[in-house]
C-alpha positions in Angstrom: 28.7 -59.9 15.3 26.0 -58.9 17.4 22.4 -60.5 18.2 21.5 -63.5 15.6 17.7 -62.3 15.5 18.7 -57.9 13.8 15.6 -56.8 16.1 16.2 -53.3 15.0 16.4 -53.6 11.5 13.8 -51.5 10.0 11.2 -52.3 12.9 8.2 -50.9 11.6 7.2 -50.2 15.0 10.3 -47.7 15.4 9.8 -46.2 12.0 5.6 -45.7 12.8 6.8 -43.9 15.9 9.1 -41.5 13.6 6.9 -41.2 11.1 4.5 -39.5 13.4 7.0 -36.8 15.2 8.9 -36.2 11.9 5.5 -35.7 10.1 3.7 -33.7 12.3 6.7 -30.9 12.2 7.9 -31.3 8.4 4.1 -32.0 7.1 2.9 -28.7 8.6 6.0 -26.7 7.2 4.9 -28.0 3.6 1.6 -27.7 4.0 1.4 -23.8 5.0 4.4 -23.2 2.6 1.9 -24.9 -0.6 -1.0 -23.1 1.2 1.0 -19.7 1.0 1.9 -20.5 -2.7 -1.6 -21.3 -4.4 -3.2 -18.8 -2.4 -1.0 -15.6 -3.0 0.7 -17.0 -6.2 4.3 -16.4 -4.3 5.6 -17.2 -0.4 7.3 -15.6 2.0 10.9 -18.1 1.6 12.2 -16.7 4.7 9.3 -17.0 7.3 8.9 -20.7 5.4 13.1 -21.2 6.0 12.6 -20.4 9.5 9.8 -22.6 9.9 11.7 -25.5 8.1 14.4 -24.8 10.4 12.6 -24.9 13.7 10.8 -28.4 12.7 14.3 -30.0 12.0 15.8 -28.2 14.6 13.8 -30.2 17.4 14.3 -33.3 16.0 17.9 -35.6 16.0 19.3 -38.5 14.0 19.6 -38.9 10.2 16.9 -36.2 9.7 19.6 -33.3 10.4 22.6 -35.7 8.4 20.2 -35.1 5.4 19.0 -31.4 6.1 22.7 -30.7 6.4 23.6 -32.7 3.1 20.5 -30.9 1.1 22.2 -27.1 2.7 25.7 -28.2 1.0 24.5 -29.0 -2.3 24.8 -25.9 -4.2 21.4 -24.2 -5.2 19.2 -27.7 -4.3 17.1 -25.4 -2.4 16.6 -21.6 -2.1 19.3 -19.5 -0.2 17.0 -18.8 2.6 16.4 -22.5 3.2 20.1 -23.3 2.7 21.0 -20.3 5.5 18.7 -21.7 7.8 19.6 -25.7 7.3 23.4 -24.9 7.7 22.7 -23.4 11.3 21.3 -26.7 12.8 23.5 -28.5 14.6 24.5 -32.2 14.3 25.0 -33.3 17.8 22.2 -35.6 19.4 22.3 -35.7 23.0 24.7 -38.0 24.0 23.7 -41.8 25.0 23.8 -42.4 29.0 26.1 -44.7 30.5 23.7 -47.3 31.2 22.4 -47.1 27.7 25.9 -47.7 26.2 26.7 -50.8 28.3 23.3 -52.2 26.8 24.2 -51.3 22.9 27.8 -52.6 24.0 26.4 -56.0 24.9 24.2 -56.5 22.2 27.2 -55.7 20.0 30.2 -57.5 21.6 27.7 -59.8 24.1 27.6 -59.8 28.1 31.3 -60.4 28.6 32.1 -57.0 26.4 33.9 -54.9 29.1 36.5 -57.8 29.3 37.9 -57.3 25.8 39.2 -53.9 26.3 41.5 -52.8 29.0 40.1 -49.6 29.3 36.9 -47.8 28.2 35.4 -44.1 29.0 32.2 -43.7 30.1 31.5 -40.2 28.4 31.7 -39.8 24.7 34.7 -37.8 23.1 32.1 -37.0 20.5 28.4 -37.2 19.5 27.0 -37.2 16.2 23.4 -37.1 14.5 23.7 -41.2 13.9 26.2 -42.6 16.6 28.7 -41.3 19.3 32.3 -41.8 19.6 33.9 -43.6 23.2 37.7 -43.6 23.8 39.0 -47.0 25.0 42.3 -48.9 25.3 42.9 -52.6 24.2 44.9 -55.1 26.2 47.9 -54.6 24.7 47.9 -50.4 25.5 46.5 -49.0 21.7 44.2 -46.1 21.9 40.8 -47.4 20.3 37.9 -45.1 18.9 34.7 -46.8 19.1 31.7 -45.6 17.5 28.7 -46.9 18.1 25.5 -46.5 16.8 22.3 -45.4 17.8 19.1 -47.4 18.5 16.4 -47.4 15.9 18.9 -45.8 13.7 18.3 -48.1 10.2 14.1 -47.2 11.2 14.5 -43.6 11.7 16.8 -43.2 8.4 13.9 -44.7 6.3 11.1 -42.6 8.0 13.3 -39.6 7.7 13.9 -40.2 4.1 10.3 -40.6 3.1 9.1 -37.3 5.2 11.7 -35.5 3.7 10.2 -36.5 -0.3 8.2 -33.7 -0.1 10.6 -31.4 0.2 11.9 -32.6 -3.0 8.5 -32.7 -4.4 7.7 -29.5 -3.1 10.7 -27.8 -4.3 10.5 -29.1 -8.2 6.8 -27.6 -8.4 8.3 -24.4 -6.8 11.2 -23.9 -8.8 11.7 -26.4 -11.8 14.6 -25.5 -13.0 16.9 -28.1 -11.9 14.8 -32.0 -11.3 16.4 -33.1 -8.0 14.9 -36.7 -9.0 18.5 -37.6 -8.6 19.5 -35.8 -6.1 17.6 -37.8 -4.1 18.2 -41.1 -4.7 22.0 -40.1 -4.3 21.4 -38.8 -1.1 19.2 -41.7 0.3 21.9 -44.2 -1.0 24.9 -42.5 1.0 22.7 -42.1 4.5 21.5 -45.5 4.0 25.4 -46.8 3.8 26.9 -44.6 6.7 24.6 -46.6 8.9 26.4 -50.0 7.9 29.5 -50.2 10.0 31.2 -53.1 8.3 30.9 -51.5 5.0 32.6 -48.5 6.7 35.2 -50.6 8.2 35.6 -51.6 4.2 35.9 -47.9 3.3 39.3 -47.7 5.5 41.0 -50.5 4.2 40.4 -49.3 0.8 41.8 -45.6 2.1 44.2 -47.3 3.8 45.9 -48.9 0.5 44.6 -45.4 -1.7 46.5 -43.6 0.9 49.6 -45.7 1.6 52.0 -43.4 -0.4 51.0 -40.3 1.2 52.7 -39.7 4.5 51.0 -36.4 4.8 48.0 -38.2 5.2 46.9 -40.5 8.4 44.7 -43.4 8.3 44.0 -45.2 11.0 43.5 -49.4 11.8 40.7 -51.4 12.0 40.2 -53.9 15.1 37.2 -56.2 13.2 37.5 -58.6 16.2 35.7 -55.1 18.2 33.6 -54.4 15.3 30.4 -55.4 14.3 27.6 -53.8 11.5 27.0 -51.3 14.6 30.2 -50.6 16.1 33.2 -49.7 15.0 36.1 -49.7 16.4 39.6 -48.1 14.8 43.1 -47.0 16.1 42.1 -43.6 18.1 44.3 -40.5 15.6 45.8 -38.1 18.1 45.3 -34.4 16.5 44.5 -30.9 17.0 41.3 -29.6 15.4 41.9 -27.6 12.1 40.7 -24.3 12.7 43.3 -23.9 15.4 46.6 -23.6 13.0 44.0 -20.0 11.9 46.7 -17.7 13.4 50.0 -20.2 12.7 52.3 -18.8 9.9 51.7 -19.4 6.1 53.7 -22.3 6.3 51.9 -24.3 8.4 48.4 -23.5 7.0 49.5 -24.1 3.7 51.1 -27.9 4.7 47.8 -28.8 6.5 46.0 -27.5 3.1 48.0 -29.4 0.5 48.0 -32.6 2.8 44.1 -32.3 2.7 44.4 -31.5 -0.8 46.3 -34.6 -1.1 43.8 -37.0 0.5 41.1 -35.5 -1.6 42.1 -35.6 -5.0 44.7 -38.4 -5.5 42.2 -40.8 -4.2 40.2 -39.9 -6.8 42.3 -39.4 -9.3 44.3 -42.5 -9.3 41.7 -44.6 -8.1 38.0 -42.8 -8.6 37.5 -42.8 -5.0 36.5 -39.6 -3.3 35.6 -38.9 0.7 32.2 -36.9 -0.1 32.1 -35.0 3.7 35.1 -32.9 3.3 34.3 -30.4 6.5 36.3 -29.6 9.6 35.2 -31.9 12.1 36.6 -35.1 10.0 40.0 -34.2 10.2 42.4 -33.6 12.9 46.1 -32.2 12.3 48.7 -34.6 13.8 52.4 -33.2 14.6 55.9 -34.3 14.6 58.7 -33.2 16.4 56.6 -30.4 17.4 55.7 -29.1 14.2 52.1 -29.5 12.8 52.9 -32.3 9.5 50.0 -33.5 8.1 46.0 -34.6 9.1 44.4 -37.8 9.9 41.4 -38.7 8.1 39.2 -39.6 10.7 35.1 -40.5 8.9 34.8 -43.2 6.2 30.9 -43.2 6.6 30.6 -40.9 3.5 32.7 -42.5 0.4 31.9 -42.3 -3.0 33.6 -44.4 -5.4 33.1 -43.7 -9.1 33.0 -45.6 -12.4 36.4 -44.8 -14.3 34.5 -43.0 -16.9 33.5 -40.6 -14.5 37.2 -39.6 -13.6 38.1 -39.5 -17.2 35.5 -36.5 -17.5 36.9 -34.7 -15.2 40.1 -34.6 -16.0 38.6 -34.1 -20.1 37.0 -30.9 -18.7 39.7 -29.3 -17.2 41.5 -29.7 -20.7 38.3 -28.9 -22.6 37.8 -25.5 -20.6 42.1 -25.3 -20.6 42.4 -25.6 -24.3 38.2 -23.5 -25.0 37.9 -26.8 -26.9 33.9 -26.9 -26.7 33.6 -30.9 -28.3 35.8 -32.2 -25.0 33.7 -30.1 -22.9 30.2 -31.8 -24.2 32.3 -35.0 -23.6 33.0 -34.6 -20.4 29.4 -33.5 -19.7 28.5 -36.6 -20.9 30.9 -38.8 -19.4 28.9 -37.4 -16.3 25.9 -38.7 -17.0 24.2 -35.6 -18.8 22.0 -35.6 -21.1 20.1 -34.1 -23.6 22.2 -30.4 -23.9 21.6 -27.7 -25.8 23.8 -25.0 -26.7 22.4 -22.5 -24.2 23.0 -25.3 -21.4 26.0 -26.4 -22.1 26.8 -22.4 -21.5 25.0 -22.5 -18.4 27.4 -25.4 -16.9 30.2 -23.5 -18.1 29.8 -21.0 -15.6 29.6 -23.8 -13.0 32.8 -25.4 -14.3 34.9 -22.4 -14.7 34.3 -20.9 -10.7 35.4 -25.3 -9.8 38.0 -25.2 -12.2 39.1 -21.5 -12.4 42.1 -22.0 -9.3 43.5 -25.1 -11.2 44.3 -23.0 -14.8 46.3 -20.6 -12.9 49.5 -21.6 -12.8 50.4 -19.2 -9.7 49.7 -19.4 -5.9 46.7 -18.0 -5.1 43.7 -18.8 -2.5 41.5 -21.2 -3.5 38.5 -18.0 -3.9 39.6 -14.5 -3.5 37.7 -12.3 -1.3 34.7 -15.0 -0.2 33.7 -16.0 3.2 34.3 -19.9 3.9 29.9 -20.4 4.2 29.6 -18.6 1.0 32.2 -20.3 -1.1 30.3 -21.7 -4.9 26.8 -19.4 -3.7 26.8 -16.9 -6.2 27.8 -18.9 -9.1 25.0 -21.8 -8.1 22.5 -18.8 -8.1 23.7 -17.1 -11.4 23.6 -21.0 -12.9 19.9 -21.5 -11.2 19.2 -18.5 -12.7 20.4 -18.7 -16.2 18.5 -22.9 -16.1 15.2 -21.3 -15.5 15.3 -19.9 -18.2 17.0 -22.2 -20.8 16.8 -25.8 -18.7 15.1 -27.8 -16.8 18.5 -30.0 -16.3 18.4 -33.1 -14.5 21.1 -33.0 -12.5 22.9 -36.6 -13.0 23.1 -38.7 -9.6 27.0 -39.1 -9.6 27.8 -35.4 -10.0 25.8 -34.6 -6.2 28.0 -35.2 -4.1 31.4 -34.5 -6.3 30.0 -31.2 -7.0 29.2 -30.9 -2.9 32.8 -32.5 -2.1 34.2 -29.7 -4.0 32.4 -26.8 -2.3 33.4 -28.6 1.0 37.0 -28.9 0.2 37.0 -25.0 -0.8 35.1 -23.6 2.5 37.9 -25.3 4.4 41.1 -23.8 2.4 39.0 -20.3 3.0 39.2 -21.1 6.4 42.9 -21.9 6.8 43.2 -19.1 4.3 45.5 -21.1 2.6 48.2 -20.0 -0.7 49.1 -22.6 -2.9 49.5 -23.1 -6.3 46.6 -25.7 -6.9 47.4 -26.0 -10.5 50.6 -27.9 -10.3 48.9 -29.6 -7.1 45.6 -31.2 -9.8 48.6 -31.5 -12.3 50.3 -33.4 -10.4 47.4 -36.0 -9.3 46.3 -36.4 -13.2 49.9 -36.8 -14.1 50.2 -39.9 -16.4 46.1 -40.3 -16.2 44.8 -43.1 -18.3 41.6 -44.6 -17.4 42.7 -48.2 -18.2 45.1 -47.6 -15.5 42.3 -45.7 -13.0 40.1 -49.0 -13.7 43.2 -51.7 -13.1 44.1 -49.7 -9.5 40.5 -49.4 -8.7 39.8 -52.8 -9.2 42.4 -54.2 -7.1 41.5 -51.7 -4.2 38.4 -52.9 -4.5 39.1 -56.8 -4.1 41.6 -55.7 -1.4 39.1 -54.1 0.8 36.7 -56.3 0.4 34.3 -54.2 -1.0 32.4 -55.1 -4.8 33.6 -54.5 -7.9 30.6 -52.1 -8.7 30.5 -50.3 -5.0 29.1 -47.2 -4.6 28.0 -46.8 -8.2 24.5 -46.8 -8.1 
């Protein structure tokens, strides 16, 4: 399981080092965009957006994971901050060869080439905290084996502390919704992607949520090639999503209901969701030809939620069903709301009905009518932001982040299969029978299976 002494946990050396690059971009940003505000009483958001963008832009690592997560979360920060965010790209330059046989070894020790058959020496893929080698084990599986950048656990904490003043700077700006919460939410989820053997966790327990969906493709864990940096699981052969964009209805509306699948009976049945729902964690795998289902290929991002939680949900979708206002406030609460007046409750409404709105229709339909994929949930956040100036501040409870963002996620990528289905009897189907007894029993045992504690992921 790697080196005895962890030299590169946390090394304040490493993080000193980031502190300085990621401060001297992202300090100046905040600094003229506070300077621009006091002095003129207003700023310029999209010079400031630009700026923002250019700082993050030269930088890699978790920094552009959590400038990414902060440009999904609906109305966190201003639209021209949000446009700018979702250009940046993800991929770090790739590790050299010579500097993945050194991470290999300190992972798997000197003799690691001799435990696989096969291993390539360029990366199928590179992301902003590891990159992803193909390899083949003795006995002729494919193996996917991501490993980790150096410094990555240092970098995280430096990037998460440089990045408190955008939170900071962003509640004195605009203090209509406290992104207290939003924070710590985010921080927690970056800070678990990094820890491989929890990952490794996360697929076992998808691998039993998952075990009666055949639409839906999880792959193996090898833990004898894995270690808190490393992680290695069977390698999913697929075709990227956005290529079935010109296949027939059919087939666009399989891949979409499969997807819909592994989202929300997870969650449903278990209060387990996958909180990075984009394109480039799922591949579509075929049989006999035919495009039948997607593998589910990134367990770095779960979010498993107390049964309460599910139970609002699924109380709001009747509450809004039925206009029964009482099991609306409910569910609000079952959230972790508090504090609502009349006018806020309102307010959320808004929010609720556009996320809820496809599921009351008992028809086919698109998921959004007439919206591009990047703009899916935009104007309802701003008409919500909006109404909250006036009538809030909110705090925005730490559970709801990333549901909320799942949601938006899940949408953009039916828009871009511009998928038909009749989602109602689909969410009908996954709260059929719901009890949250019977949410709390299942979770529990997936839980224990997996390994993974009772209260995981809930704080």
């Amino acid at each position: 399981m790697g080196a005895m002494n962890d030299l590169e946990k946390n090394r304040f050396s490493a993080r000193a080092k980031r502190y300085a690059r990621v401060g001297a971009n992202v300090g100046g940003v905040a600094a003229r965009l506070a300077a621009t505000r006091i002095l003129s009483g207003s700023h310029d958001r999209e010079s400031g957006a630009a700026d923002l963008a250019a700082a993050l832009g030269s930088l890699k690592g978790p920094i552009m994971k959590v400038a990414q997560l902060m440009a999904t979360i609906p109305d966190l920060l201003p639209p021209e901050y949000t446009a700018e965010l979702a250009k940046l790209q993800s991929e770090a330059p790739p590790m050299g060869w010579a500097f993945v046989k050194r991470r290999m070894q300190a992972e798997l020790g000197p003799d690691w080439t001799a435990r696989f058959a096969g291993f390539e020496h360029k990366p199928a893929a590179a992301a902003s905290l590891g990159q992803v080698h193909r390899a083949t084990s003795h006995d002729g599986a494919a193996l996917a084996c991501k490993l980790q950048y150096p410094d990555m656990q240092s970098a995280v904490e430096a990037d998460l502390q440089q990045l408190g003043w955008l939170f900071a700077l962003h509640r004195r700006m605009d203090p209509a919704i406290d992104t207290t919460e939003i924070a710590k939410e985010i921080a927690a989820r970056v800070r678990e992607e990094l820890d491989y053997e929890r990952e490794a966790k996360h697929v076992r327990l998808y691998q039993t949520v998952l075990a009666d969906e055949p639409s839906v493709r999880v792959p193996g864990v090898w833990p004898e090639l894995s270690t808190r940096r490393l992680l290695t699981l069977d390698w999913l052969e697929g075709r990227k999503l956005l290529s079935f964009k010109g296949d027939d209805i059919e087939i666009r509306n399989r891949l979409a209901t499969a997807l819909y699948r592994a989202w929300w009976m997870p969650f449903a049945r278990f209060g387990v969701i996958h909180g990075d729902p984009h394109l480039g964690n799922y591949t579509a795998f075929s049989q006999d030809g035919e495009p039948s289902g997607i593998n589910l290929l990134d367990y770095g991002c779960i979010r498993i939620f107390p049964p309460r939680f599910v139970s609002g949900v699924v109380d709001l979708y009747h509450g809004l069903l039925k206009n029964d206002r009482d099991q609306t406030v409910q569910a609000y609460q079952a959230w972790g709301f508090r504090d609502l007046t009349h006018d806020v409750i309102d307010i959320l409404n808004i929010w609720a009905r556009f996320i809820f709105g496809p599921l009351m229709e008992d028809r086919v339909r698109t998921i959004a009518d007439g919206v591009k994929p990047g703009e899916y949930g935009r104007r309802e956040a701003f008409v919500v932001h909006r109404a909250l100036k006036e009538k809030g501040p909110v705090t925005i409870p730490q559970e709801f982040v990333f549901m909320d963002r799942a949601a938006i996620g899940l949408g953009g990528v039916f828009l871009h299969l511009d998928s038909r289905l009749n989602y109602h009897r689909l969410f009908n189907e996954a709260i059929e029978h719901f009890s949250v007894a019977q949410v709390a029993e299942r979770q529990r045992k997936a839980l224990a299976g997996a390994g993974l504690p009772a209260n995981a992921g809930q704080g």
